[in-house]
C-alpha positions in Angstrom: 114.2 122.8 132.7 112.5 120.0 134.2 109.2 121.4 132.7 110.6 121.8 129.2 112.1 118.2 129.5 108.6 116.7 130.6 107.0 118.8 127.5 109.5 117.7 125.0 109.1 113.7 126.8 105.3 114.0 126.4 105.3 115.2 122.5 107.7 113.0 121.4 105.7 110.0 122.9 102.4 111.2 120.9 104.6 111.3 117.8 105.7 108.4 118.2 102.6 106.7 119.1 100.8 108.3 116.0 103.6 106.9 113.9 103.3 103.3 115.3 99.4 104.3 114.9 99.7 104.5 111.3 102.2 102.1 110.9 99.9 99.4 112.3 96.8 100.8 110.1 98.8 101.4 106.8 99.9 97.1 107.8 95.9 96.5 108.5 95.2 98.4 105.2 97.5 96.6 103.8 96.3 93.2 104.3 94.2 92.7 101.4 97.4 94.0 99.0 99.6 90.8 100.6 96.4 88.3 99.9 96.2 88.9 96.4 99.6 88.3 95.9 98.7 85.0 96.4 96.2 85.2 93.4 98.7 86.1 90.5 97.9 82.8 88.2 94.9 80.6 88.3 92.3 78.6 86.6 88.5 78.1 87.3 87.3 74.8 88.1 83.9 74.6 86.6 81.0 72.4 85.5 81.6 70.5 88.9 80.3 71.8 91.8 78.4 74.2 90.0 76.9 74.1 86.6 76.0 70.3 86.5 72.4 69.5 86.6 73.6 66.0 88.0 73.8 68.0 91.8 70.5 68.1 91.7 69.9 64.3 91.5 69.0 61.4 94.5 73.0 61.4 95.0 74.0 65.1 94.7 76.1 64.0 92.1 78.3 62.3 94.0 79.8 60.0 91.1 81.0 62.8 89.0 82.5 65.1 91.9 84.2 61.7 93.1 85.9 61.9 89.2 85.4 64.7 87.4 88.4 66.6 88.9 90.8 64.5 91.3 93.9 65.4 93.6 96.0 64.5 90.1 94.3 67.5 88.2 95.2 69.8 91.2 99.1 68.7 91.2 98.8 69.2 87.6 97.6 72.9 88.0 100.5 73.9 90.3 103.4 71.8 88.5 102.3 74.0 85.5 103.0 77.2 87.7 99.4 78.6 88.7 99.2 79.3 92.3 95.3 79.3 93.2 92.0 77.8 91.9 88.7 79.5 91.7 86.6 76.8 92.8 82.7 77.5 91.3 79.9 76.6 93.8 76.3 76.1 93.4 75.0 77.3 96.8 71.4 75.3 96.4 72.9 71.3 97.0 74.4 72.8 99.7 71.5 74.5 101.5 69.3 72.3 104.0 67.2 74.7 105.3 66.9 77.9 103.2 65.5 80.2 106.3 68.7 78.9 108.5 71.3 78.4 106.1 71.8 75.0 107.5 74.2 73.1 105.6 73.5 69.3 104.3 76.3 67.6 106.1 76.7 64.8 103.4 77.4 67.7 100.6 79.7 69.9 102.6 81.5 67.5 103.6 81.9 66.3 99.9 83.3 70.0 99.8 85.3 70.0 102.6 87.7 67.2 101.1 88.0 69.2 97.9 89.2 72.2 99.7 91.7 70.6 101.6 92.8 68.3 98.9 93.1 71.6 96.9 95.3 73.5 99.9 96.8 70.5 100.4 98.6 70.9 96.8 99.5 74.7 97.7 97.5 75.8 95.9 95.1 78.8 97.4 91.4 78.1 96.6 88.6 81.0 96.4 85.4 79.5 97.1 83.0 81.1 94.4 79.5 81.1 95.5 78.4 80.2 91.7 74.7 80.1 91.7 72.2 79.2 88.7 70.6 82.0 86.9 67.4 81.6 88.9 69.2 81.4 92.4 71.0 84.7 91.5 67.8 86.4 90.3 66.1 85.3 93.3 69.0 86.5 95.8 69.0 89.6 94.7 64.9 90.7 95.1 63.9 92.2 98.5 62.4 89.8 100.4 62.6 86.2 101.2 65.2 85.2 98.3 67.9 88.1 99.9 67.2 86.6 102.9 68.3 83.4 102.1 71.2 84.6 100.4 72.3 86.4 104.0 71.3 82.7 105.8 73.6 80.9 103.8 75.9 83.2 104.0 76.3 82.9 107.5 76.1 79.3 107.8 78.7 78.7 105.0 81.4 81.4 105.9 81.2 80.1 109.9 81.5 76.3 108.5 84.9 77.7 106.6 85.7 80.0 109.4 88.3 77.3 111.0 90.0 77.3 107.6 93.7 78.6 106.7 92.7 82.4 105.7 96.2 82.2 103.8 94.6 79.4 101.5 91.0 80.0 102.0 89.0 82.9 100.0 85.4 83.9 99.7 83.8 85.4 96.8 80.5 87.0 97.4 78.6 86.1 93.9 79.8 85.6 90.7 78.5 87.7 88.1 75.5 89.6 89.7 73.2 90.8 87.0 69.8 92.0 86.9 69.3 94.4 89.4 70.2 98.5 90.1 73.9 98.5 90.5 73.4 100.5 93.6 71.1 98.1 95.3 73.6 95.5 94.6 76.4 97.1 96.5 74.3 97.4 99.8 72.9 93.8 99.4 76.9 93.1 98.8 78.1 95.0 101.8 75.8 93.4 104.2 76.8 89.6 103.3 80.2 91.2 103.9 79.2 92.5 107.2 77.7 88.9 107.8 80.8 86.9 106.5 83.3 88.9 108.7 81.3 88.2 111.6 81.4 85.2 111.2 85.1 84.8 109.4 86.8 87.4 110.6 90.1 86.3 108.9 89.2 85.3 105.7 89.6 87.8 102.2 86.3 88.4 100.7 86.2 88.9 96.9 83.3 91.2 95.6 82.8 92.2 92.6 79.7 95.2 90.9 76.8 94.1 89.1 76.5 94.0 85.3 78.0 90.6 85.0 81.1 91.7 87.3 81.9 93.8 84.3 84.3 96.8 84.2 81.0 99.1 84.0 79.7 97.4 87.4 83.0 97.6 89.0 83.3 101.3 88.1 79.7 101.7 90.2 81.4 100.4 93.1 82.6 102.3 96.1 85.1 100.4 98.5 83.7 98.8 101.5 85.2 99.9 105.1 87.3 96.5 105.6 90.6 96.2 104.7 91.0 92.6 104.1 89.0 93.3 100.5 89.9 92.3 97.2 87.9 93.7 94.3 86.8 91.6 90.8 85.9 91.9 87.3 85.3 89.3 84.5 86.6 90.3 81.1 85.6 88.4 77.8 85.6 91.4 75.6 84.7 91.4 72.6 82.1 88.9 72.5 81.9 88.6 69.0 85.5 87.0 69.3 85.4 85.4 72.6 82.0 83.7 72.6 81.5 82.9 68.9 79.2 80.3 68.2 77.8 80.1 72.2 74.4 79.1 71.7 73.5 80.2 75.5 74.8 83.9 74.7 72.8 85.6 72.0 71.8 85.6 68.7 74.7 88.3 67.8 77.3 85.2 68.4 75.1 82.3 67.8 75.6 82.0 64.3 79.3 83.3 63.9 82.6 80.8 63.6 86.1 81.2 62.4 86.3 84.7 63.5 89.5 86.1 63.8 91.7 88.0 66.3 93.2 90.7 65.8 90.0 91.8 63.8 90.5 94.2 61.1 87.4 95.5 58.8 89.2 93.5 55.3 89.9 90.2 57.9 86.2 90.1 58.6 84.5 91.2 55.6 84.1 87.8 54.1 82.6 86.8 57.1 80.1 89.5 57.3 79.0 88.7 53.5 78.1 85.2 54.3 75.6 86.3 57.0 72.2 87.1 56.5 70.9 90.7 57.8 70.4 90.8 61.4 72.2 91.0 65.1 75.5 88.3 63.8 76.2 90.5 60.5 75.9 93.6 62.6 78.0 92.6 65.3 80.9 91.4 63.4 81.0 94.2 61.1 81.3 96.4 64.1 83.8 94.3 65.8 86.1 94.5 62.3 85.3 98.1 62.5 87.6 98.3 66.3 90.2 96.8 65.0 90.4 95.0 68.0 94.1 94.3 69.1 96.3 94.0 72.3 96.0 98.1 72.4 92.2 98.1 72.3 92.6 95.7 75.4 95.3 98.0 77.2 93.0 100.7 77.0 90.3 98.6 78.3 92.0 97.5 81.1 93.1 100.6 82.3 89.7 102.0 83.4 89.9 99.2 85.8 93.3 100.0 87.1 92.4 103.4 87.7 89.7 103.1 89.3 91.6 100.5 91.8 94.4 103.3 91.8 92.4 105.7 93.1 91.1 104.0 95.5 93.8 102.1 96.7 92.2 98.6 96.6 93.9 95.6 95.5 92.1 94.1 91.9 91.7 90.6 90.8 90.3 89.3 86.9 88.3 86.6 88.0 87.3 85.3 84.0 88.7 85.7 81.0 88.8 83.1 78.1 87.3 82.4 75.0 85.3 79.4 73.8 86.9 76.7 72.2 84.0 75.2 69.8 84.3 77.6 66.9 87.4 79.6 67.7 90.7 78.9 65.5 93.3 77.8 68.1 96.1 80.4 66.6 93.8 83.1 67.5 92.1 81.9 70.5 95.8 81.5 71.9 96.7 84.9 70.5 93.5 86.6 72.5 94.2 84.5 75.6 98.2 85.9 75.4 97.2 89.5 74.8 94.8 89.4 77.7 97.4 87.8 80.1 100.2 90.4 79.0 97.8 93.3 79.5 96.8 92.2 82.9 99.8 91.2 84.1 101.5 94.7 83.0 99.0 96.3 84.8 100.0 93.9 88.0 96.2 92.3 88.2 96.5 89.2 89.0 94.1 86.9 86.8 92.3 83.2 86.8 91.2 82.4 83.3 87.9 80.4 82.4 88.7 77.4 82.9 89.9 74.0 83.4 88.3 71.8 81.3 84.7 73.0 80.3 84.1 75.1 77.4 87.1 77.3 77.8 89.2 74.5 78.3 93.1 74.9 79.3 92.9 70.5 79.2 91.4 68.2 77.4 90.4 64.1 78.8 92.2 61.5 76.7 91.8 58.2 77.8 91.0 59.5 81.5 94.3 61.6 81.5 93.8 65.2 81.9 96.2 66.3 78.6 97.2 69.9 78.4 96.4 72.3 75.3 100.6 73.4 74.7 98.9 76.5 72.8 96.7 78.0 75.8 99.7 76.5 78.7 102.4 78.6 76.4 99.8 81.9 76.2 99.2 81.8 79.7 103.3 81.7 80.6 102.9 78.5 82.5 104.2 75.3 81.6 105.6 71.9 83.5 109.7 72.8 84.5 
C-alpha cells in the first residue's frame, strides 16, 4: 500500500508540474498577445524625426523637433481616444560611429525627452527605426552596410533598455524593400537576436519585406521569441490611396478626384480624360475591382490567417490615403472601411499620420486643428 501510495504521490506531482509547466509557457507565449492590446488605436508621427532633410543640418534640426510636434499635440492624440504613437526615426542623426553604434549624445537625448514626454501622456510609443531610402538599401546588402544596421542596433535598443517595456516598443525597419524576402527574415532575426540581448523586455515589431506588404508578411515564418508582434502596411489600392503622389509612380502621378468605392461607370470619365499610358491603365483597372469595403475584407483576411495559424499577435502599422487630390467624402469613406475591417478582424491599427501628407490635423495659426471627417472615420473623437 505504501508503494501504490508513493507511485500515485510521484505521478500526480509530474502532472501537476507539466500543467504549471504549460501554464507558465502558454503565459510566456502569451506575452506578446497582452502587448498588442496596448496598440489598438494609433497615429504615426512623421516628417519629424525622420523624413526632414533639416536633421541633416549644423543643428540636427533642432528648431523644428523643438516645435514641430509638442507635449500639447501628444494630449491631443489621447484626449481623442488613441492609445499609442508610432514614433518614425531616421537612424543616421543618431549614429556617431557607424562601426560601434555609438549614439550622438546631443540627438538621443533630444529623443529621449520625446519618449518620455510621449509615455508621460499614456500613451505607448513604438520607436520606428525609419530610415531614408538609401540607409535601407544599404542595411540590407551583405557587408559593411548590414553591419551597421546590427551596431546600431545594439547601441540603440541597450540605450532604451532601462525604458518601461509596457510603454516602450521597437520596430525592426519600416518597410524593407529591395532585397530576397528570405534574406530579409535572417538579417531580421538576427537584429532580433541582438535587441533581446540587449532589451530583454521590450516587444519587437517586425514586419516581411515587399514594403511590409501582405505578400512580404505571408513570406514570413515566426521567430522563436514570444514577446513578438508582427506588421503590415496597407494602402491598397494605390490608384485611390496615393493619387496624385508625385514620389510614387507614374500610374498615380497624374490622377485626382478619383473616387471610392470605384465602379467601372464612376471612373470612366476619368479614364477618357487621360492620355494612353500607366494612369489610364491603372484606373481602368481599379474601376474594373469594384473596389469596396468587401474587396478590403477579403484582403485583410489573408493577413488574419496567416497570424491564425500561427498564433502570433498582428499589428497594421500604415494605412491612409493622401490628402492633396483625394475628395474628403471619399478619402473619409476609404479611411472608415479600412478601420472597420481591421478592427473586425481584432488587428489593431495606426494610420498614416499626424499631420504630414496623410494628415488626421491640420496647423492653423500654430494650433493643431483636427479634420472632424478623418477623427469621426477613425471612431475617435474628444469626450
Amino acid at each position: 500500500m505504501v508503494r501504490v501510495g508513493f507511485v500515485r504521490w510521484i505521478g500526480s506531482l509530474m502532472v501537476g508540474v507539466m500543467v504549471c509547466g504549460a501554464a507558465g509557457a502558454r503565459a510566456q507565449d502569451e506575452l506578446g498577445f497582452a502587448r498588442a492590446k496596448h496598440l489598438r488605436r494609433g497615429i504615426n508621427l512623421s516628417m519629424w524625426y525622420a523624413q526632414d532633410p533639416d536633421l541633416y543640418n549644423a543643428t540636427g534640426g533642432a528648431e523644428k523637433l523643438a516645435s514641430y510636434i509638442t507635449p500639447a499635440d501628444f494630449k491631443l492624440v489621447h484626449d481623442l481616444g488613441f492609445d499609442h504613437v508610432r514614433l518614425s526615426i531616421d537612424p543616421v542623426p543618431l549614429i556617431a560611429d557607424k562601426t560601434t553604434g555609438a549614439l550622438r549624445p546631443e540627438a538621443i537625448a533630444r529623443l529621449d525627452e520625446t519618449v518620455k514626454q510621449i509615455t508621460a501622456t499614456g500613451l505607448v510609443v513604438v520607436l520606428d527605426i525609419h530610415p531614408e531610402a538609401a540607409w535601407v538599401k544599404t542595411s540590407e546588402s551583405p557587408d559593411a552596410g548590414t553591419a551597421e544596421f546590427f551596431a546600431f542596433w545594439k547601441s540603440f535598443a541597450a540605450h532604451f533598455a532601462g525604458t518601461d517595456p509596457e510603454k516602450v516598443y521597437f520596430e525592426v525597419m519600416n518597410e524593407p524593400n529591395g532585397v530576397d524576402l528570405y534574406r530579409w527574415a535572417g538579417e531580421q532575426a538576427k537584429a532580433v537576436a541582438i535587441i533581446r540581448s540587449q532589451a530583454p523586455r521590450h516587444t519587437i515589431i517586425v514586419g516581411g519585406g515587399n514594403w511590409d506588404g501582405i505578400s512580404g508578411l505571408e513570406a514570413l515564418e515566426p521567430l522563436r521569441d514570444n514577446d513578438i508582434v508582427y506588421t503590415f502596411h496597407d494602402y491598397n489600392p494605390m490608384t485611390f490611396t496615393h493619387q496624385g503622389a508625385t514620389w510614387a509612380g507614374d500610374a498615380v502621378k497624374p490622377l485626382h478626384g478619383v473616387p471610392y468605392p470605384s465602379t467601372p461607370e464612376n471612373v470612366a470619365a476619368l479614364v477618357a480624360e487621360l492620355p494612353d499610358g500607366a494612369a489610364k491603365k491603372d484606373l481602368a483597372w481599379y474601376g474594373q475591382q469594384r473596389w469596396n469595403i468587401t474587396t478590403m475584407e477579403k484582403e485583410i483576411a489573408v493577413a488574419v490567417d496567416w497570424a491564425k495559424e500561427r498564433h502570433v499577435p498582428l499589428w497594421c502599422g500604415e494605412f491612409g490615403v493622401f490628402i492633396d487630390h483625394s475628395k474628403p467624402e471619399d478619402r473619409d469613406r476609404w479611411i472608415a472601411d479600412m478601420r472597420k475591417t481591421l478592427e473586425k478582424d481584432g488587428i489593431g491599427w495606426s494610420m498614416w499620420d499626424y499631420r504630414g501628407g496623410f494628415p488626421l490635423v491640420k496647423q492653423e495659426g500654430g494650433v493643431s486643428v483636427v479634420d472632424d471627417g478623418v477623427a469621426k472615420a477613425l471612431g475617435v473623437g474628444k469626450k
